[in-house]
N, C-alpha and C positions, 0 to 999 in steps of 0.2 A: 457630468461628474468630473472635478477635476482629478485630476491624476499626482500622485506623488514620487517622492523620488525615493529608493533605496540606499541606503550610505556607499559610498566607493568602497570595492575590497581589496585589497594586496594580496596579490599571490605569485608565486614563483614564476618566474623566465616560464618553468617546464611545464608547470599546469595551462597557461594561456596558451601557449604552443600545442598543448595537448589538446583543449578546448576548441581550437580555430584550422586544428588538422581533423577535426568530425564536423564542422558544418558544414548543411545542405547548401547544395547550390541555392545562392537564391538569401541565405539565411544570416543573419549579422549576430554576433557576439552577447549582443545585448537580448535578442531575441529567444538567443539560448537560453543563456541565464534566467530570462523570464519563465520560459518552457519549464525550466528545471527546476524552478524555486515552486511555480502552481503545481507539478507533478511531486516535491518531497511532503507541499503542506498537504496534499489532496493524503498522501500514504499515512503523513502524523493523526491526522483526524482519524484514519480511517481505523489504524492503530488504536487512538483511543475509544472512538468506537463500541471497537470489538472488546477492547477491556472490562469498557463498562459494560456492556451485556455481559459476560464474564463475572463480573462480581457482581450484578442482580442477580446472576441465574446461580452463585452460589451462595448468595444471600438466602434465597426464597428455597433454594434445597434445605440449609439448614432450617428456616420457617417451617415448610412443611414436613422436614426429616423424607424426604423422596428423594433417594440420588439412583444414578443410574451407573453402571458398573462400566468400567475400561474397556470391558470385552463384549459388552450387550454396544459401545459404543462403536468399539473399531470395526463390530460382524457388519453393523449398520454403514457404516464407513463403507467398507468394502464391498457392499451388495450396491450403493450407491455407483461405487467407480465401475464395476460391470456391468452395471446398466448403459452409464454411462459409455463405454466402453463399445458394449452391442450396437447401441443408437448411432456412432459414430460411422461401424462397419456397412449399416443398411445404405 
C-alpha cells in the first residue's frame, strides 16, 4: 500500500517545544503526531459509535414505548461498579 502524506501544519514556537519536550526517548516528532492523530480518529469513531447506539436505542424505546427509568438505571450502574470493585480487592 502506498502511503500518503498529511498537509504541513503551523503552529506556535510554544506548542512544538511543548510537543518535543514529551518525547520518548527513541521517538521523532512526526511519529508523535502519527500516534496522536490514529489515537483522536480511534476516540471520534468511537464517539460516534456510542451516539448511534444512543439514538437506535431511543428510537426503538419510542417504537416499543419500553423505557427504562434514571434510577432503575443508575441502581444497575452502581451494583455494577461494586462488583466491580469487589473483583478487584480478591
Amino acid at each position: 500500500m502506498k502511503t500518503a502524506s498529511i498537509p504541513s501544519l503551523r503552529v506556535a514556537p510554544e506548542l512544538r517545544a511543548a510537543a518535543e519536550n514529551v518525547l520518548q526517548e527513541g521517538e521523532t516528532l512526526s511519529g508523535f503526531l502519527e500516534e496522536s492523530l490514529r489515537a483522536h480518529i480511534n476516540r471520534r469513531q468511537t464517539q460516534q459509535e456510542f451516539i448511534a447506539r444512543g439514538l437506535a436505542s431511543r428510537d426503538e424505546a419510542r417504537r416499543s414505548g419500553h423505557y427504562v427509568s434514571a434510577d432503575d438505571v443508575l441502581h444497575k450502574m452502581k451494583a455494577m461498579l461494586v462488583a466491580s470493585n469487589s473483583k478487584k480487592r480478591k
